[in-house]
C-alpha positions in Angstrom: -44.5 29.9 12.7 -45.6 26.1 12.1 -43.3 26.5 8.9 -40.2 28.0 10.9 -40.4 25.6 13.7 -40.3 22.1 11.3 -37.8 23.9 9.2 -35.8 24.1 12.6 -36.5 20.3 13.5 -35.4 19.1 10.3 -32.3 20.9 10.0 -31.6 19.6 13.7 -32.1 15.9 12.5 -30.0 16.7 8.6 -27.1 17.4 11.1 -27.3 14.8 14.1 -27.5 12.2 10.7 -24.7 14.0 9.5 -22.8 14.1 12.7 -23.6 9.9 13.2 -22.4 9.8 9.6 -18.9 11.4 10.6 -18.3 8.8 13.8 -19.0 6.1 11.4 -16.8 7.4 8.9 -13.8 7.8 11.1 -14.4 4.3 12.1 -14.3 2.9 8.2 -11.3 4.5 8.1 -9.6 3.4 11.7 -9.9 -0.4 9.9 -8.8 0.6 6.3 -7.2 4.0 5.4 -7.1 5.3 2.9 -10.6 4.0 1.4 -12.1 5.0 -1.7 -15.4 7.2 -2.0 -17.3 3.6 -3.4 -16.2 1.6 -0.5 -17.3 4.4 2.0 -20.6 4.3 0.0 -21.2 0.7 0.2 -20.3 0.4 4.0 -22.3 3.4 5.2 -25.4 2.6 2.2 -25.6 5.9 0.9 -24.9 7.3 -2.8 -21.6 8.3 -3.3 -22.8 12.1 -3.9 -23.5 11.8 0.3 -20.1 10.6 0.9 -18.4 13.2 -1.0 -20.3 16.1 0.9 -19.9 14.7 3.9 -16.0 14.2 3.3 -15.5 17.6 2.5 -16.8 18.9 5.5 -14.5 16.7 7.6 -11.7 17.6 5.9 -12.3 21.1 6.9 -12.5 20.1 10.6 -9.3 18.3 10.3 -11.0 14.7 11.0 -10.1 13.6 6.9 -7.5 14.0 4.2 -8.9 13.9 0.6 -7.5 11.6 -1.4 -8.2 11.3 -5.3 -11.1 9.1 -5.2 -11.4 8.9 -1.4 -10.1 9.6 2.0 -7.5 8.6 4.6 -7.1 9.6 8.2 -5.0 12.6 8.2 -1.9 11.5 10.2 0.5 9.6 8.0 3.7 9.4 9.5 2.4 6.7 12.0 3.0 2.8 10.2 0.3 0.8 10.8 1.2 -2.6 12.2 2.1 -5.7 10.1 -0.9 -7.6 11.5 -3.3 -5.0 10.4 -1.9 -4.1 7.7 -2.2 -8.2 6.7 -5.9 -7.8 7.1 -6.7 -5.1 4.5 -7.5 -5.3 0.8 -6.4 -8.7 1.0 -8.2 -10.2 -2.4 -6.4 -7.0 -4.1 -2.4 -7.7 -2.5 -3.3 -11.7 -3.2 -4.1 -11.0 -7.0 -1.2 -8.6 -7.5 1.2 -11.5 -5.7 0.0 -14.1 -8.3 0.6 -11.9 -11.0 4.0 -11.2 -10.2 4.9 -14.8 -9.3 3.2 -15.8 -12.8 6.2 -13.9 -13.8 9.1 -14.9 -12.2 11.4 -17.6 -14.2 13.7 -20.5 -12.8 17.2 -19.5 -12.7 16.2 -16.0 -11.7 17.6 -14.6 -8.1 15.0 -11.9 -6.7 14.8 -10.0 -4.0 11.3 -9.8 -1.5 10.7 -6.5 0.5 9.1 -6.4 3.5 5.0 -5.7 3.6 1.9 -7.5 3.2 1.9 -7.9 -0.1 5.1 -9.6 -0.5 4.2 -11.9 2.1 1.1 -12.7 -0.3 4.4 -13.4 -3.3 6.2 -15.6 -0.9 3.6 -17.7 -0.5 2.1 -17.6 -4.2 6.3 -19.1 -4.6 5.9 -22.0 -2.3 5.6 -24.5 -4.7 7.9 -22.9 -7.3 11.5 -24.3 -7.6 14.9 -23.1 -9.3 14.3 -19.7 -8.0 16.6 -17.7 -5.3 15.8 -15.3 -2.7 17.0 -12.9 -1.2 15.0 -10.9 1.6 15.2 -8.8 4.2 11.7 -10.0 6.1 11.2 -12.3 8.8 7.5 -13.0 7.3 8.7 -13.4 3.9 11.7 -15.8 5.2 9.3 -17.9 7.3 6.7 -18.6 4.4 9.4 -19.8 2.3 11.0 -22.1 4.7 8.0 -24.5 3.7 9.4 -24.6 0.0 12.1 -25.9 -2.0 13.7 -22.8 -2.6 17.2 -21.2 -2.0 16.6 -18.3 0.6 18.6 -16.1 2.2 17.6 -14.1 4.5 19.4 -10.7 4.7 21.5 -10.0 8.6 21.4 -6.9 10.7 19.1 -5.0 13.1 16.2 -6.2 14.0 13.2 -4.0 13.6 10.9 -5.6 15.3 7.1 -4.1 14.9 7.8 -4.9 11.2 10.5 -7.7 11.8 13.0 -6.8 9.5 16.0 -6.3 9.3 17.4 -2.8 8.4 20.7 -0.9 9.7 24.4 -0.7 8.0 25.1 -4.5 8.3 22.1 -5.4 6.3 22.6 -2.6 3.5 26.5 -3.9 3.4 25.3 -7.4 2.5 22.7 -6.2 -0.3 25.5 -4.5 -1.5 27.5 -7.5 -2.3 24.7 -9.2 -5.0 23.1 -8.5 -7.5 19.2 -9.4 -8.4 17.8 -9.9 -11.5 14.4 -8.6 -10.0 13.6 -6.5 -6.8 9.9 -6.3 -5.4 9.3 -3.7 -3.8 6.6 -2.5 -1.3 5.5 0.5 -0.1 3.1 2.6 1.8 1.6 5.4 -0.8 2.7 6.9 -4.5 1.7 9.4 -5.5 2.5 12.2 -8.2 4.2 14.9 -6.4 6.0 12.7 -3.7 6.9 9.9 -5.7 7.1 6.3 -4.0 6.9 7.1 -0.2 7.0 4.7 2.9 7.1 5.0 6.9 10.4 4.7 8.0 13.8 6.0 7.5 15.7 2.8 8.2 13.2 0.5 6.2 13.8 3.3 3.0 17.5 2.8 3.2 17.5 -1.0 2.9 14.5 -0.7 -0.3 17.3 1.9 -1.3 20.0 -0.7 -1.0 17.8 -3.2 -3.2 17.2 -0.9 -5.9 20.6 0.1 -6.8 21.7 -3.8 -7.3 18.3 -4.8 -9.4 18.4 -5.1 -12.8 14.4 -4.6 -12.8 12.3 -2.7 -9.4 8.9 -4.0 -9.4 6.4 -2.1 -6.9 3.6 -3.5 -5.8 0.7 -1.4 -4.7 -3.0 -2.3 -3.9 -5.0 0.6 -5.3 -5.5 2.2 -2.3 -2.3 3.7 -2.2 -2.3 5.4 -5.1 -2.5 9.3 -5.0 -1.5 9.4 -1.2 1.9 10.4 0.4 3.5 9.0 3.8 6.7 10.0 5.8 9.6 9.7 3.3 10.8 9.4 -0.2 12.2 6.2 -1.4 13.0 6.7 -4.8 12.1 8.2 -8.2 10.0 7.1 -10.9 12.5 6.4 -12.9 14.1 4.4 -10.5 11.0 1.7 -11.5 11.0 -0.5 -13.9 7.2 -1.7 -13.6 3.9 -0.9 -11.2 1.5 -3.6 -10.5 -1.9 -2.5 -9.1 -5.5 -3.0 -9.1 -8.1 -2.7 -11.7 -10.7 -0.3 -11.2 -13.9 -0.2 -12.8 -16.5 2.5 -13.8 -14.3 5.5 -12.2 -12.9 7.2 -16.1 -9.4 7.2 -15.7 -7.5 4.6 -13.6 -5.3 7.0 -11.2 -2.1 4.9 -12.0 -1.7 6.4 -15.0 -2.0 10.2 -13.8 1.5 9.7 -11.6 3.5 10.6 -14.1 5.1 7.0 -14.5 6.5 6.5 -17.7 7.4 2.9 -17.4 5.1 0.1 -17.1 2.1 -0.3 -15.7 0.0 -3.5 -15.0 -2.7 -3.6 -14.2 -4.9 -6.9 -12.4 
C-alpha cells in the first residue's frame, strides 16, 4: 500500500513537471518559432531526449508541429510582424547578409526583397559604392538612404504591416528591368512545398523579381528549413543559390535533404 501510494505521488509530480514543461514550451516558441530541439534544450535545461518526449506529446494535443530537428507553433498562415520578426535569430540573418554582400560586385544592379534578413544586406551595403538597387521595401529603402548608392525604390500599394509595396503597379515596374541578382526572402522551405511565404500579394512581387534575375539568391536562417507557410513562391529550380546557417554536431545539415540541386552555402 506504502508502495502504491508513492508510486501515485510521483506519477502526480512526473506530470504537473511535465504540464509546467508544456506552458514553458509554448512560451519559447510565442518568441521564436519554429525552434530547434537544442535551443528548446538549452532554454528549458534539460537533455534533448526530454524535449523530444515532451514534444511529441504536444503535438498530439495540437499545442506543436514537429519540425525536422524541432518545433513550431502549429498555425502558419498568420505572418509574424516585421518588428518581431527583426528580433529573432539575429547573429544567424546578420552572418548570412555579410556573406551575400561579400559577394556583390560594383557595376552589378540587384534587387532586395522585403524581410529581416535583407534589411541585415542593406545595411552590410552601406558603405559599398557602384552598386544599384532596386527594392520593393520601405526598410530596405530607408537603410540605404544613408549610403552612396543608386536606389530605387519600387511604386505601388502599400502594404503596410510589412511596408511594402506589392499590387499590379509595382509588378508592372519590375517588369520593365532586369537584375543581375535578386535576393530573395522567405518565410519556410521545405522539401515537399518548396520555397513558401505568408502572403499572396508579397509572393506575386518575389514572383515578379524572379522572372527578370539572371541569378535568385534565397536567404534563409536555419530555422526555416523543413517548415511550410501559406503559399508557394516558386520552384527549386527557380534558385540559383541557398544561403543558410551552419549547424554543428546534428549528422546531416537539413539543407541538403530539400532536394535543391543548385547551390548551397553554407555560413
Amino acid at each position: 500500500m506504502l508502495f502504491d501510494r508513492y508510486a501515485t505521488i510521483k506519477t502526480k509530480e512526473i506530470d504537473r513537471m511535465s504540464t509546467e514543461r508544456e506552458k514553458r514550451i509554448v512560451e519559447l516558441l510565442q518568441e521564436q518559432s519554429p525552434s530547434t530541439i537544442e535551443e528548446l534544450a538549452k532554454q528549458l535545461q534539460i537533455s534533448e531526449v526530454t524535449v523530444r518526449r515532451d514534444l511529441a506529446a504536444m503535438e498530439s494535443k495540437g499545442l506543436v508541429a514537429r519540425t525536422r530537428g524541432g518545433a513550431a507553433l502549429p498555425d502558419q498562415g498568420n505572418e509574424p510582424l516585421f518588428v518581431q520578426r527583426q528580433r529573432k535569430n539575429h547573429d544567424l540573418k546578420r552572418r548570412i547578409a555579410q556573406y551575400a554582400a561579400d559577394q556583390i560586385r560594383e557595376g552589378e544592379v540587384i534587387a532586395l526583397d522585403v524581410g529581416t534578413t535583407t534589411a541585415e544586406l542593406a545595411k552590410a551595403l552601406v558603405k559599398r559604392r557602384g552598386i544599384t538597387v532596386f527594392t520593393s521595401s520601405f526598410q530596405v529603402a530607408s537603410i540605404l538612404s544613408k549610403s552612396n548608392l543608386q536606389v530605387y525604390m519600387i511604386g505601388g500599394l502599400i502594404r503596410f504591416n510589412e511596408m511594402s509595396m506589392v499590387g499590379s503597379i509595382a509588378i508592372e515596374t519590375i517588369k520593365k528591368f532586369n537584375f543581375d541578382r535578386y535576393y530573395l526572402g522567405l518565410a519556410s522551405i521545405s522539401k515537399d512545398r518548396g520555397l513558401t511565404d505568408y502572403s499572396v500579394e508579397e509572393a506575386e512581387v518575389k514572383q515578379a523579381f524572379i522572372a527578370q534575375s539572371k541569378q535568385v539568391i534565397a536567404l534563409a536562417d536555419k530555422t526555416k528549413l523543413g517548415t511550410s507557410s501559406l503559399l508557394k513562391v516558386c520552384d527549386f529550380d527557380q534558385l540559383s543559390e541557398l544561403i543558410t546557417n551552419r549547424i554543428e554536431g546534428e549528422g546531416t545539415h537539413p539543407a541538403l535533404e530539400l532536394g535543391f540541386g543548385g547551390k548551397i552555402t553554407l555560413v
